[in-house]
C-alpha positions as CSV (number, residue, x, y, z in Angstrom):
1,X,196.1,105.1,211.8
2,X,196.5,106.0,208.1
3,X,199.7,107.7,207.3
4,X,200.1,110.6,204.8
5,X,202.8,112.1,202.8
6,X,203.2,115.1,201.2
7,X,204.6,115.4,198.0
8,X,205.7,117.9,195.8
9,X,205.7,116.7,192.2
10,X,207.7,113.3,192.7
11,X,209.4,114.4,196.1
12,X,208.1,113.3,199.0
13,X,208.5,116.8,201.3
14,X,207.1,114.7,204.6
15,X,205.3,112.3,206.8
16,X,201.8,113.9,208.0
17,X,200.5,112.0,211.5
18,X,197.0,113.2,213.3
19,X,195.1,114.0,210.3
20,X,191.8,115.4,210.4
21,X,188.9,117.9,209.0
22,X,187.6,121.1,210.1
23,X,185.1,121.9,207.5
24,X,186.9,121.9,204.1
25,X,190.4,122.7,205.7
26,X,192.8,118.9,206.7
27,X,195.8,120.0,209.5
28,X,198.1,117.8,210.9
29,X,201.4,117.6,211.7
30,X,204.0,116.9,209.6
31,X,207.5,116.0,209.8
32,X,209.4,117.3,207.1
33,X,212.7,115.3,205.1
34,X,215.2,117.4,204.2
35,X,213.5,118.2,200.7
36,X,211.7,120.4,202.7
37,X,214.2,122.8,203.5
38,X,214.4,124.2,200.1
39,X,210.7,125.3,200.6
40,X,211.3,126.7,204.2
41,X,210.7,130.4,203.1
42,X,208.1,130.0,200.6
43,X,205.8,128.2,203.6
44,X,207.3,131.1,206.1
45,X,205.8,133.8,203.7
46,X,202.8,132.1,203.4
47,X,201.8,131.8,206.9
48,X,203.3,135.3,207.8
49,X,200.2,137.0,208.4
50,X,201.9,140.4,209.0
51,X,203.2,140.5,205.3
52,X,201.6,140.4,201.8
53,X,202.6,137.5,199.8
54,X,204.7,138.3,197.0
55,X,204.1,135.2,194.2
56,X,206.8,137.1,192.1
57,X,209.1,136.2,194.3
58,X,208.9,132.5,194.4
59,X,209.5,129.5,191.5
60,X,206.3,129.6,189.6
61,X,206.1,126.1,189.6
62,X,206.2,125.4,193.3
63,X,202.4,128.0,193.6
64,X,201.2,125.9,191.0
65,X,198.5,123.7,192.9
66,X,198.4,120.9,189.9
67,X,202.0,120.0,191.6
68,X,201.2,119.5,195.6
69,X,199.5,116.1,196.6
70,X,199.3,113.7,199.8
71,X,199.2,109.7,199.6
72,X,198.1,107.3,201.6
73,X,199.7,104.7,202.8
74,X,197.8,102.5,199.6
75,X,199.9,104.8,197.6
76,X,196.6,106.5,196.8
77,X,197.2,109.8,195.5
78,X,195.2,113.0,196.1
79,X,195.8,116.5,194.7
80,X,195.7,119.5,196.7
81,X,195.9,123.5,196.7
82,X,199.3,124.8,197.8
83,X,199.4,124.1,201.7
84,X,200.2,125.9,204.6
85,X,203.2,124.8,206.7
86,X,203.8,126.6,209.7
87,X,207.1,126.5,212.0
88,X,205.8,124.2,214.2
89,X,205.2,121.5,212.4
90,X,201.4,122.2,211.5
91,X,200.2,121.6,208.2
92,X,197.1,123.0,206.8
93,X,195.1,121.8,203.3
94,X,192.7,121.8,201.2
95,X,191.5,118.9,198.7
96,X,191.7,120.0,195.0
């Protein structure tokens, strides 16, 4: 079973297990390191389909898409839009 992790810039944010496609969309699970906490609300208002997204309210650099990517376990890197990280662990992307 491959392994993915996804990274933000240089930091690795998380280990991704059960991988797969549903059309262009990737989920999984991932579980996050503690670089991830600094992200927590970013990912809450993403996913928070009862509120609009503010982008004015979050580090311009972090909803840039040219920073998010996944490796594999090759230490092949692949860049992605912004994912969506729910509380429960889920992970949804997309392939940029």
């Amino acid at each position: 079973m491959i392994t993915l992790k996804l990274y933000f810039l240089d930091e690795c944010l998380g280990e991704i297990k059960d991988a797969s496609s549903e059309g262009m969309w990737m989920n999984g699970k991932i579980t996050p390191t503690e670089n991830m906490e600094k992200f927590k609300e970013l990912f809450a208002a993403l996913v928070d389909e009862e509120n609009e997204f503010q982008e004015e309210d979050y580090n311009e650099e972090w909803l840039d898409d040219e920073n998010w990517s996944i490796t594999e376990d090759d230490g092949k890197k692949r860049g992605i839009d912004l994912p969506a990280v729910y509380p429960d662990g889920e992970i949804n992307w997309r392939w940029s």
